[in-house]
C-alpha positions as CSV (number, residue, x, y, z in Angstrom):
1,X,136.3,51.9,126.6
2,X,135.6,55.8,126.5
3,X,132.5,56.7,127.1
4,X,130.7,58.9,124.6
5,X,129.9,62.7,125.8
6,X,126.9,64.3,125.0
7,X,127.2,67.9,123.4
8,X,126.8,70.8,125.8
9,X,124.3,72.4,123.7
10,X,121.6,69.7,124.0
11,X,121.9,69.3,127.6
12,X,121.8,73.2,128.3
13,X,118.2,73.4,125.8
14,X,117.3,70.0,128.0
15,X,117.6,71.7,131.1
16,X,116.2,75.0,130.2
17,X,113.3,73.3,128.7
18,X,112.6,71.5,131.5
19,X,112.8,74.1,134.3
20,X,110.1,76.3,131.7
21,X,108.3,73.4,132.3
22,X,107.9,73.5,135.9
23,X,107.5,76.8,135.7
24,X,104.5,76.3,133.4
25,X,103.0,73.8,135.7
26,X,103.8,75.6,139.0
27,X,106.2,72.3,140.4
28,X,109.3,72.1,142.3
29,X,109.1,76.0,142.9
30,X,110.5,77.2,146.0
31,X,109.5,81.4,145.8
32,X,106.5,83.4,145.3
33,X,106.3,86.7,143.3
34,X,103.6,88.9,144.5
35,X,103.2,91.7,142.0
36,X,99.5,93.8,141.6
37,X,98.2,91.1,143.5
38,X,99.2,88.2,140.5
39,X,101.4,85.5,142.0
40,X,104.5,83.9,139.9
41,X,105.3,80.8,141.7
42,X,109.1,80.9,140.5
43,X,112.5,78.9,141.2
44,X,115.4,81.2,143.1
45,X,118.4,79.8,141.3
46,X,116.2,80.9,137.9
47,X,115.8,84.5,139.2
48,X,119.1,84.9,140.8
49,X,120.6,83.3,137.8
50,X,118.5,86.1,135.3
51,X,118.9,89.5,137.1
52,X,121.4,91.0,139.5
53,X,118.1,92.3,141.9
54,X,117.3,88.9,142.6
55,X,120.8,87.9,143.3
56,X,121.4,90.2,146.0
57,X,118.3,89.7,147.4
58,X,118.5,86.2,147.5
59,X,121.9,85.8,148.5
60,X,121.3,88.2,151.8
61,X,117.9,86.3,152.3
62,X,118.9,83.3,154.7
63,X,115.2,82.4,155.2
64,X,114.9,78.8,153.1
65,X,110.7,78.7,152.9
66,X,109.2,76.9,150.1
67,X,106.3,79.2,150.5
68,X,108.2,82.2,151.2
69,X,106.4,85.2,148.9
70,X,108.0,88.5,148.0
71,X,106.1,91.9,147.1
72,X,107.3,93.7,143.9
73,X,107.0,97.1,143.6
74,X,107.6,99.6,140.7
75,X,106.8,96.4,137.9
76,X,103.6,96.1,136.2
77,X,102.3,92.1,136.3
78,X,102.2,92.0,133.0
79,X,106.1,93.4,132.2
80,X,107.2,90.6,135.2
81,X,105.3,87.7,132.9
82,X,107.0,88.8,130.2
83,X,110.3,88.7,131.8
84,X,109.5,85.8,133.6
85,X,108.9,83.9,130.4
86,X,112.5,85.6,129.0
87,X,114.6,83.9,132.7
88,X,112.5,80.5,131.8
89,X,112.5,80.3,128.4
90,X,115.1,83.2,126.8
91,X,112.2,84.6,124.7
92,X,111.0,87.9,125.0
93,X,107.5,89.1,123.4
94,X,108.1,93.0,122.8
95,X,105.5,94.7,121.2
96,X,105.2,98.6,120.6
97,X,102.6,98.4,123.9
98,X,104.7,96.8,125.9
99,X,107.9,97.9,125.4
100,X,108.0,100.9,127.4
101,X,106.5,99.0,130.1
102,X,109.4,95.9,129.4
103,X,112.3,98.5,129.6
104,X,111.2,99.9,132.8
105,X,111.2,96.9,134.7
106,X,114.3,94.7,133.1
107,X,115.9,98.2,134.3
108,X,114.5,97.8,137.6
109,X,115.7,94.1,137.9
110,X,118.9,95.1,136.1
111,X,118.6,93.0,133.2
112,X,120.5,94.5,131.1
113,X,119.9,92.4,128.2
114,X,116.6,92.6,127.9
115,X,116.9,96.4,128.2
116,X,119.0,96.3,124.9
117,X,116.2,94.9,123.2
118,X,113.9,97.3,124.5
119,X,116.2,99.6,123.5
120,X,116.6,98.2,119.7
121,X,113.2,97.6,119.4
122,X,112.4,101.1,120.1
123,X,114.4,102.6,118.3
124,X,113.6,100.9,115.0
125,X,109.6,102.2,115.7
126,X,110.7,106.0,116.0
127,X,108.7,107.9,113.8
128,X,107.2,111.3,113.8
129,X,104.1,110.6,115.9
130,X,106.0,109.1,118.5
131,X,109.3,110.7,118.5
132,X,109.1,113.3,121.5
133,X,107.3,110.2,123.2
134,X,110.8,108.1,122.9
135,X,112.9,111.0,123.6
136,X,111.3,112.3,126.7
137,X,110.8,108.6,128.1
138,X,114.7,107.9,127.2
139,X,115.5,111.5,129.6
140,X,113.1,110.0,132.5
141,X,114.9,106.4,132.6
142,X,118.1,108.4,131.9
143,X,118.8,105.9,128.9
144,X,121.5,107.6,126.8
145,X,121.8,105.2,123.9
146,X,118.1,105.7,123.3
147,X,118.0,109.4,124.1
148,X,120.5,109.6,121.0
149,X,119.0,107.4,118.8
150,X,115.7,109.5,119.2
151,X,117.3,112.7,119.5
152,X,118.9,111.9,115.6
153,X,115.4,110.9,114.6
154,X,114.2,114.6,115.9
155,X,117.7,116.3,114.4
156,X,116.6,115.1,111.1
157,X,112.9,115.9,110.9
158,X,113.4,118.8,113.2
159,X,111.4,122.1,111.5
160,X,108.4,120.0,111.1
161,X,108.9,118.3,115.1
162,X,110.2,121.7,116.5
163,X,107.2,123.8,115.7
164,X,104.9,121.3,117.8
165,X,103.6,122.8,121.4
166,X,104.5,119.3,122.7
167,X,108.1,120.2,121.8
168,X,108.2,123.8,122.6
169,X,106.5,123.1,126.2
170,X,108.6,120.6,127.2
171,X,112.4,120.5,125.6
172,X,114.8,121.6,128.2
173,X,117.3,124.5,127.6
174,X,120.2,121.7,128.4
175,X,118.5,119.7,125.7
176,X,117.3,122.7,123.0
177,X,121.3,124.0,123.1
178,X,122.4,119.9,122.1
179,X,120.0,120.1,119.7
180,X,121.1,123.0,118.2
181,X,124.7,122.7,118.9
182,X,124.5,119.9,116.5
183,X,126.1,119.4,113.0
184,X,123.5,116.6,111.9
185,X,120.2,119.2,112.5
186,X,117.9,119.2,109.7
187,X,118.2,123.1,109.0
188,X,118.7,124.8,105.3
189,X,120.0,128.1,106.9
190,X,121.5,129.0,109.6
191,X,118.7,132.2,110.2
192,X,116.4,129.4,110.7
193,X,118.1,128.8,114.1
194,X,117.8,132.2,115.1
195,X,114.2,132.4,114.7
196,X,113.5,129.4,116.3
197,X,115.7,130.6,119.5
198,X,113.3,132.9,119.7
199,X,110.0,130.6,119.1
200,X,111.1,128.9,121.9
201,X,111.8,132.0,124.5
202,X,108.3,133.2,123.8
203,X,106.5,130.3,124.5
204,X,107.1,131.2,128.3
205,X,108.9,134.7,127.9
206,X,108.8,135.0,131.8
207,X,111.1,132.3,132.5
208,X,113.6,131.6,129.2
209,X,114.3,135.4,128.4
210,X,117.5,134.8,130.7
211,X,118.3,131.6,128.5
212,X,118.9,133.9,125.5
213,X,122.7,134.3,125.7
214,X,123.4,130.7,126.0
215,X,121.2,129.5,123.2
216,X,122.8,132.7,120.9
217,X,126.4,131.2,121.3
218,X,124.4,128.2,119.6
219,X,124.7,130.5,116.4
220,X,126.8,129.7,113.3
221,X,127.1,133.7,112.5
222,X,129.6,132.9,109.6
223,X,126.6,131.3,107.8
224,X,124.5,133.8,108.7
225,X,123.3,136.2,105.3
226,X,124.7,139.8,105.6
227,X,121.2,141.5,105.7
228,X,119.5,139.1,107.6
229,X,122.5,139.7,110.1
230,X,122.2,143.4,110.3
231,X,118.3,143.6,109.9
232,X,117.6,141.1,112.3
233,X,120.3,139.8,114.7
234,X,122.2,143.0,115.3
235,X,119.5,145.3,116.3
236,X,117.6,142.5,118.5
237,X,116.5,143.6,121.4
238,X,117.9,140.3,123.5
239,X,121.1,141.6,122.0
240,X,121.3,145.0,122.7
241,X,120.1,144.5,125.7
242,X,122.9,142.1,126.8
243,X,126.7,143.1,127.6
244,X,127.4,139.5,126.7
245,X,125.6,139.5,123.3
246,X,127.3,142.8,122.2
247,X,130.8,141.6,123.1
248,X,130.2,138.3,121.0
249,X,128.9,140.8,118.2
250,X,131.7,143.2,118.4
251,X,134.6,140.4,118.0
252,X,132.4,138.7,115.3
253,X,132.4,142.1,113.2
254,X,136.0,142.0,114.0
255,X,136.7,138.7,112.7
256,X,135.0,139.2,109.8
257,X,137.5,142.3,109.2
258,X,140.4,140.2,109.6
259,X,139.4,137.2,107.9
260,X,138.7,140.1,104.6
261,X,142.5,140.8,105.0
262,X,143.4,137.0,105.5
263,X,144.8,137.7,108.9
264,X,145.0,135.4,111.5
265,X,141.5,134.8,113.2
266,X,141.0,132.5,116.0
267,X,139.0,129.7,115.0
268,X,138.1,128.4,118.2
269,X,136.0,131.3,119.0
270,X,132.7,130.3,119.8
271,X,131.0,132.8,116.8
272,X,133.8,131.4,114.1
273,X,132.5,128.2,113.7
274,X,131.4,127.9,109.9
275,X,130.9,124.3,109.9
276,X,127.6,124.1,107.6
277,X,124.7,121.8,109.3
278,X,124.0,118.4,107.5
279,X,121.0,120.0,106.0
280,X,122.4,122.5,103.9
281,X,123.4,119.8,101.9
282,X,119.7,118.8,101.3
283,X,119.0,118.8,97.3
284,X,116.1,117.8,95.6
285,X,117.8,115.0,92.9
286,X,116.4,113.1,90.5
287,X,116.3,109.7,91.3
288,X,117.5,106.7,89.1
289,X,117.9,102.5,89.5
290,X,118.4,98.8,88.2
291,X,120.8,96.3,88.3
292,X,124.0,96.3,90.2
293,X,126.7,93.7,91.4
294,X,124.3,91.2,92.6
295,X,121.2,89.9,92.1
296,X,120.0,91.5,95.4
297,X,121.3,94.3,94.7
298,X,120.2,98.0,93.6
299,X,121.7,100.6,91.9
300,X,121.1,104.2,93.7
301,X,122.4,107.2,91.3
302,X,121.0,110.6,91.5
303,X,120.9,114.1,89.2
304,X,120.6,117.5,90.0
305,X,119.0,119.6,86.9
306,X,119.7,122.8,88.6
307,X,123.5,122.1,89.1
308,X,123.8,119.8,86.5
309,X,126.0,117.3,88.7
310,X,125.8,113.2,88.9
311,X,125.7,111.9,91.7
312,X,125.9,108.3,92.9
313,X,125.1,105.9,96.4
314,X,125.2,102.4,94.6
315,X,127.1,102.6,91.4
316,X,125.1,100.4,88.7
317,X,127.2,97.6,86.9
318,X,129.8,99.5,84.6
319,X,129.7,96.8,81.7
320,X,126.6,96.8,81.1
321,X,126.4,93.1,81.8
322,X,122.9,91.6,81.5
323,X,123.0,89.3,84.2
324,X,122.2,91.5,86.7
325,X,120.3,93.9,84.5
326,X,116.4,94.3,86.0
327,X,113.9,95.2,83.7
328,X,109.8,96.8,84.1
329,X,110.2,98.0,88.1
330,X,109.0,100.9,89.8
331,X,110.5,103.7,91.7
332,X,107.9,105.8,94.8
333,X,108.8,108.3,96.6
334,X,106.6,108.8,100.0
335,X,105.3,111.8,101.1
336,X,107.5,111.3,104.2
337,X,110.7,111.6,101.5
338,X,111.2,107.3,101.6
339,X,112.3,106.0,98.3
340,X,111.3,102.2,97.2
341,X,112.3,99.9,94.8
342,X,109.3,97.9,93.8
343,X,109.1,94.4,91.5
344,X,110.6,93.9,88.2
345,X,112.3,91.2,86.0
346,X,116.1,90.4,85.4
347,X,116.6,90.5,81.9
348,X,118.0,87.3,81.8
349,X,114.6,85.5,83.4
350,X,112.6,86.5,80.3
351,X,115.2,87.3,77.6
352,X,116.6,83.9,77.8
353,X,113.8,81.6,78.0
354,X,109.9,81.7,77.1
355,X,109.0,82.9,80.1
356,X,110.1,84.4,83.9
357,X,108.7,84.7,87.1
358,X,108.6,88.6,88.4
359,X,109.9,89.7,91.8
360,X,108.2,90.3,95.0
361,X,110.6,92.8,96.4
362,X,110.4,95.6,97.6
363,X,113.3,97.8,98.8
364,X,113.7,101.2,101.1
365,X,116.8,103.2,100.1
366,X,118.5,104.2,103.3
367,X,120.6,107.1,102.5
368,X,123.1,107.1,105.5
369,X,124.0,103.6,105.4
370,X,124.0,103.8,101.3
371,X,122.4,100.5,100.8
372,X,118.6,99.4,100.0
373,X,116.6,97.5,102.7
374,X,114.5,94.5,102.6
375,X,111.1,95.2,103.3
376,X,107.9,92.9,103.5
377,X,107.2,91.8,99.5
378,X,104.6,91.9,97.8
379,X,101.8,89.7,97.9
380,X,102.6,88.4,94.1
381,X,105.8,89.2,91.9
382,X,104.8,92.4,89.8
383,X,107.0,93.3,86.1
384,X,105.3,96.2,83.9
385,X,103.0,97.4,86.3
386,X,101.8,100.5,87.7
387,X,102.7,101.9,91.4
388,X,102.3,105.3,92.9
389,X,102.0,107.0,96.4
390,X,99.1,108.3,98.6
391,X,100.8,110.3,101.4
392,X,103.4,107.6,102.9
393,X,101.5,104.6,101.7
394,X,102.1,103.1,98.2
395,X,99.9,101.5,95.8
396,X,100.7,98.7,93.3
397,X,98.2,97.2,90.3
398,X,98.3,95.1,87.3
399,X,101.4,94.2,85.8
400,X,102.4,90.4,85.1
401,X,103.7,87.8,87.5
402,X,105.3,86.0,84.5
403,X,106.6,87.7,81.2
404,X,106.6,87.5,78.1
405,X,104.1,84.8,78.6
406,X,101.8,84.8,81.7
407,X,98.2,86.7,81.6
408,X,97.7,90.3,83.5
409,X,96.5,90.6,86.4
410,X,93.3,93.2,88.2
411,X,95.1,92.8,91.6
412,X,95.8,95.8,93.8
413,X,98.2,96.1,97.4
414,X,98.8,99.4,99.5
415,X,101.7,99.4,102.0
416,X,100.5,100.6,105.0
417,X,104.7,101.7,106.5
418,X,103.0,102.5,110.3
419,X,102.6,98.4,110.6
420,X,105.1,97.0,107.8
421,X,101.9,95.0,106.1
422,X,100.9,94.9,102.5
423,X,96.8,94.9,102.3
424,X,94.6,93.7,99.4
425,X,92.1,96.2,97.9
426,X,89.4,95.8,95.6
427,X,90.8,94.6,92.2
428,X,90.6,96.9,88.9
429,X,88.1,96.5,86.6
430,X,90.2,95.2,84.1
431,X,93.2,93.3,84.0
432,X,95.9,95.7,82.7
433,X,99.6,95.5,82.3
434,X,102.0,98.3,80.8
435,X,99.6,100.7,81.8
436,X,100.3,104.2,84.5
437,X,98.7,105.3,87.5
438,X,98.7,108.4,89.7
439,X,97.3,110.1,92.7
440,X,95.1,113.1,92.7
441,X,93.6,114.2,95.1
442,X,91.6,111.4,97.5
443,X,92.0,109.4,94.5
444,X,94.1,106.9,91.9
445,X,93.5,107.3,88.1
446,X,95.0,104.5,85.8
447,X,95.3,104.8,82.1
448,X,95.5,103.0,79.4
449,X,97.8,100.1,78.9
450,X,97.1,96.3,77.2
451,X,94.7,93.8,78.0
452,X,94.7,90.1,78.1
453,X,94.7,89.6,74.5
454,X,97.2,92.2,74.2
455,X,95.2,95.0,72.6
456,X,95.9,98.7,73.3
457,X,93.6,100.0,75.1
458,X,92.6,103.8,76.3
459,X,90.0,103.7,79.4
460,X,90.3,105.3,82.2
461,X,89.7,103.6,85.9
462,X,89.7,105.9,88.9
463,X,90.1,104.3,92.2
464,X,88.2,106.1,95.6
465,X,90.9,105.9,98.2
466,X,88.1,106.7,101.3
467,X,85.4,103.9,100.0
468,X,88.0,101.3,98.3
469,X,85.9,101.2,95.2
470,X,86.7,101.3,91.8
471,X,84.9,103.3,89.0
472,X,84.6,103.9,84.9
473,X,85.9,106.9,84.1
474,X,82.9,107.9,81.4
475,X,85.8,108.9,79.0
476,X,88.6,107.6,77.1
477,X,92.2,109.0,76.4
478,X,92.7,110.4,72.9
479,X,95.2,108.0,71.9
480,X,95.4,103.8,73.3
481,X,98.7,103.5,74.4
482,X,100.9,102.2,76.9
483,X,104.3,101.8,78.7
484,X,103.5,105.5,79.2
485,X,103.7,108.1,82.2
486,X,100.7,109.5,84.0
487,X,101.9,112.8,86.1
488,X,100.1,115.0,88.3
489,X,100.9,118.8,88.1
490,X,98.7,121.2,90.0
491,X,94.7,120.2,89.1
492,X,95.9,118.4,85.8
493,X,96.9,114.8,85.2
494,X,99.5,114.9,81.9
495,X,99.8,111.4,79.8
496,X,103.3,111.3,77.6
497,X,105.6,108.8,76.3
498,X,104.9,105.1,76.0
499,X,103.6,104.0,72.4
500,X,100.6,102.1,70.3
501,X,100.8,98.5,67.9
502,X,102.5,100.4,65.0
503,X,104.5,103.9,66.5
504,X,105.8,105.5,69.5
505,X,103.9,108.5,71.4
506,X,104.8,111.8,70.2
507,X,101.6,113.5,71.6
508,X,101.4,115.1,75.4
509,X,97.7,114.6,76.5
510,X,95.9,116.4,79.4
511,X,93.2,115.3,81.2
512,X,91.6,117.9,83.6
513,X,89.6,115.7,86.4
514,X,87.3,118.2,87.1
515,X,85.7,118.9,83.4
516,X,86.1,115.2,82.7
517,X,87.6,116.9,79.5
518,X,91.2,116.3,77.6
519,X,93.5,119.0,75.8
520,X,97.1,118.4,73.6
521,X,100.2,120.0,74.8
522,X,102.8,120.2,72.8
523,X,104.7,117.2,70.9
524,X,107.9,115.7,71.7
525,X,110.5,116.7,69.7
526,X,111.3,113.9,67.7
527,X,109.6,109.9,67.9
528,X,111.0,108.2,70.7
529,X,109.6,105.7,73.5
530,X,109.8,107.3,76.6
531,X,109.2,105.5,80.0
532,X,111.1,107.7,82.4
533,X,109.8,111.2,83.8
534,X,109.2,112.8,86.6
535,X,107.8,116.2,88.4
536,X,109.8,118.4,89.8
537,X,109.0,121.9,91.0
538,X,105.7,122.0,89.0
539,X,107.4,121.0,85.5
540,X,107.8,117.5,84.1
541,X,111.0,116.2,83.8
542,X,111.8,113.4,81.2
543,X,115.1,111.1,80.9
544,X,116.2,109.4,77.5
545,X,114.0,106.4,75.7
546,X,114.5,104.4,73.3
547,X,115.0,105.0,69.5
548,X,115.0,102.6,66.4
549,X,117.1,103.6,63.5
550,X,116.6,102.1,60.2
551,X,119.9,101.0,58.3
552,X,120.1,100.1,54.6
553,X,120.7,96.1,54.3
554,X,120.7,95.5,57.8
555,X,118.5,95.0,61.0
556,X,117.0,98.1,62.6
557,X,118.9,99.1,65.1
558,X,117.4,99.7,68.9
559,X,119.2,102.8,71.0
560,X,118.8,103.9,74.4
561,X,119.5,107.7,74.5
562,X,120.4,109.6,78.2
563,X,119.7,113.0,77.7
564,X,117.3,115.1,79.8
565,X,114.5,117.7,78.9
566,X,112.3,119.9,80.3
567,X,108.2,120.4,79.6
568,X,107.0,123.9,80.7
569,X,103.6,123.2,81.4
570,X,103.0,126.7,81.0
571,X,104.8,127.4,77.7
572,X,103.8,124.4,76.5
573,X,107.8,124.0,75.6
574,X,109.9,121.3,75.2
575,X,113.9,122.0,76.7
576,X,116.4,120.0,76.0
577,X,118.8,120.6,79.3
578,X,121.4,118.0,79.1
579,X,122.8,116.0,76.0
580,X,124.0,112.8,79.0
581,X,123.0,112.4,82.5
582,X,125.5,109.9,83.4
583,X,124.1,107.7,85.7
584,X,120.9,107.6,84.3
585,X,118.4,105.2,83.4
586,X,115.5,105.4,80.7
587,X,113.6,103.3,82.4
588,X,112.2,104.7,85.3
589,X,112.8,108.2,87.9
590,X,111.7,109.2,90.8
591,X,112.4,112.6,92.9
592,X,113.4,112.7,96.2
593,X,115.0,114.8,98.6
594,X,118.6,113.4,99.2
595,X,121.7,114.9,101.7
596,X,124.7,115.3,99.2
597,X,127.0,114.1,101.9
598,X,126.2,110.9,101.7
599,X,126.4,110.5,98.1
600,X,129.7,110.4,95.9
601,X,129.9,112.9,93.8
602,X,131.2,112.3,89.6
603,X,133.6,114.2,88.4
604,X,131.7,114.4,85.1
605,X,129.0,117.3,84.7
606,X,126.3,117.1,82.0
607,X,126.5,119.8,79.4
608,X,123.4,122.2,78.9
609,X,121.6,122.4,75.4
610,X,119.1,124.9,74.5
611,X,115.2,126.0,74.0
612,X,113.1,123.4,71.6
613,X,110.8,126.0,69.9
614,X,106.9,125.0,70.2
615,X,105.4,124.6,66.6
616,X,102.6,127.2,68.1
């Protein structure tokens, strides 16, 4: 009769299990780790078993004493628990305290797996405050993979990290000339890397004058602007002064000459590279979303007004299918240029049926890897609510967890993106839903919207970011309305689109915050419900709507129109731009600053209209 054999698995958790156990008790231990004075009564076989340092020590150690105790050096006592707990119980507690202090001594013991998730861990907490922290650590422990994934961190955000004194006093030239060797720096013209050789140099003049010809062969001179070249690079004293400079600018003139002709040139020539960096293909787009493929899925699609070109990083469903159609969601951009997806309804969870439950999510577009990424939700599902950003945090309030039916709700969250944690503030004054909201100043203003009996209503809450409080706004806006926009250009907060019980919202309101006074602009061109606009370079943008058209003998019909116009808050003048963006939505925008090279690009290019006279 075979005998029945117990799975590998269970025996290899048993006996893992039951050495922690001993370990956690202090029994059947045969080694003592003395490190700072803390003693870790440990097991040999465990050690020698978990790091390569142990094994050689142990294996050249012929002394057999149970009580035999060994000094470590080099490893804090709290890193060696930590690792300890890892051999024992293959956990490892890494925290953004303790990490640097993990890496250093799993590198010390060699344990090489432990030093990957250091490494990982790391690397998903580099941010701007703690960047040249990362990268300068990586260099000390000579830790490549983390020295790049820094250095990329820096290469992206580097004219804002570059200008620091940290940075200045303490990059390398072997590090300075990688970074700006690079394709993937963060630089909108090449004259940009010029000055900054130069930044550097005379931070300590005395000792990096003699670094200057090595960091000018760094130089993309075919990007270089023609003045700016002969103004400033070619009567430079560092190049004057330097026989190697003025060679590398006489054969540059010279290839410039033949490449006029279209003679040969030699393109490996250190000057010839014209290679543009990854960002000179920065653009500020226009920013559009919904459904997709999937149900957790996003669309990503993108317009330039200045060029006039489409862009796309998640193509939206091309049928126009409902079923993965999402409805009443919000689009932030974050002062540090991150783009979420917030909330919303599919159609078919409240089109379908009496009521639907709202989502929770909440997305960050990552631009490189074209896909959105799961953050932490919401505390609640959120559809027709209001969200906007304070700096790198963003705020959401109001809105419904269930629609059609299902009350509003006063609830407010920020997302705080430094600890990945949604926090509760004080809740509005009033439950709202299909109202706006927008930042100015130290403070959130929300207008308008519906109550819980549905009625249109046209207060006006503001919201004291320093002393979490909420206030009444002694005024009201001209006009109750909602599904409408709220936008913030210069000292003015501008209220369009949206609609009342019985029309849509022709009218452009201004509130000015510091009178406590409202003015008209001027009227939209024609009646329309408009929920998608945007500010870019100090004028308001606007996408489509929705129109209804009356038909003789037959149901009014409901069309969604994709064409783009301008408000000159100035002129006070409406501009129509484009008759079709083509990967547009009406529903909601955003503006971000995206890198065209990791976009596709459409073939099809909107066509411009013309000026919208002002009735003034």
């Amino acid at each position: 009769m075979a005998r029945k054999t117990e799975d590998h698995g269970t025996q290899e958790k048993r006996l893992l299990e039951g050495l922690y156990l001993f370990y956690q008790k202090g029994q059947l231990t045969d080694v003592t780790l003395d490190v700072e004075g803390q003693k870790f009564a440990c097991n040999r076989n465990v050690l020698a078993a978990s790091s390569p340092f142990f094994r050689a020590m142990f294996t050249s150690d012929v002394r057999e004493s149970t009580d035999h105790i060994i000094p470590i050096h080099g490893i804090s006592k709290n890193a060696m628990e930590i690792l300890l707990e890892y051999m024992y119980s293959g956990k490892v507690n890494l925290t953004n305290e303790n990490v640097q202090n993990v890496f250093s001594a799993a590198n010390f013991l060699e344990m090489l797996e432990v030093m990957d998730m250091c490494i990982d861990h790391i690397s998903q907490a580099v941010g701007l405050t703690n960047c040249l922290d990362v990268f300068f650590f990586s260099s000390y422990n000579y830790c490549e993979k983390l020295k790049l994934n820094s250095g990329k961190f820096i290469l992206k955000k580097f004219p804002e990290i570059a200008e620091s004194k940290e940075f200045l006093s303490k990059v390398d030239i072997e590090d300075l000339i990688w970074f700006l060797s690079s394709d993937d720096i963060y630089v909108d013209r090449e004259e940009y890397v010029f000055e900054y050789i130069l930044k550097w140099i005379d931070f300590d003049a005395e000792n990096r004058s003699r670094h200057f010809p090595r960091l000018f062969r760094c130089l993309r001179l075919p990007l270089i602007n023609d003045e700016y070249f002969e103004e400033k690079i070619s009567v430079h004293n560092f190049v004057v002064e330097n026989s190697f400079c003025r060679g590398l600018l006489t054969s540059f003139k010279l290839f410039k000459i033949q490449q006029a002709h279209n003679l040969d040139v030699d393109s490996d020539s250190p000057f010839a590279n014209p290679t543009p960096r990854l960002g000179m293909f920065n653009r500020k787009l226009i920013v559009y979303s919904g459904g997709a493929y999937a149900a957790n899925e996003r669309s990503f699609t993108a317009f330039d007004p200045v060029t006039k070109k489409n862009y796309y990083g998640i193509k939206p469903h091309p049928s126009f299918d409902f079923k993965f159609r999402i409805d009443f969601y919000c689009l932030v951009t974050t002062e540090n240029n991150h783009v979420y997806f917030i909330g919303g309804i599919f159609y078919e969870n409240y089109h379908f049926s009496e009521t639907g439950q709202a989502e929770k999510d909440f997305l960050l577009y990552d631009e490189k890897e074209s896909k959105w990424l799961p953050m932490k939700p919401m505390g609640v599902g959120r559809c027709h609510f209001a969200s906007c950003n304070y700096g790198d945090e963003v705020y959401v309030c109001g809105g419904k967890s269930c629609y059609p039916v299902g009350d509003p709700m006063d609830t407010v969250e920020v997302y705080d993106p430094e600890i990945h944690y949604w926090t509760v503030m004080e809740p509005m004054p009033m439950a709202l839903y299909q109202h706006s909201m927008c930042c100015h100043n130290k403070a959130l203003y929300v207008f308008g919207g519906k109550d819980v009996v549905d009625e249109h209503v046209d207060s006006v809450f503001r919201f004291d970011i320093p002393t979490n409080s909420w206030s009444v706004v002694r005024t009201n806006m001209l006009k109750p309305r909602s599904e409408h926009l709220s936008l913030t250009v210069g000292d003015k907060i501008y209220i369009l689109g949206g609609g009342s019980k019985h029309s849509n919202a022709v009218e452009v309101e201004i509130y000015d915050p510091a009178t406590n006074r409202w003015s008209y602009g001027t009227d939209f061109v024609e009646e329309r419900k408009i929920f998608a606009g945007c500010v870019y370079e100090g004028q308001i943008y606007i996408t489509g709507g929705v129109r209804q058209f009356s038909r003789p003998s037959k149901p009014t019909r409901t069309v969604e129109t994709k064409d783009f116009y301008r408000y000159n808050v100035h002129r006070k003048e409406w501009e129509k731009l484009v008759r079709f963006v083509q990967y547009a939505s009406s529903q909601c925008c955003t503006v971000a600053m995206l890198n065209i090279k990791f976009l596709h690009e459409s073939d099809f290019v909107s066509v411009g209209e013309g000026v919208v006279p002002s009735e003034d």
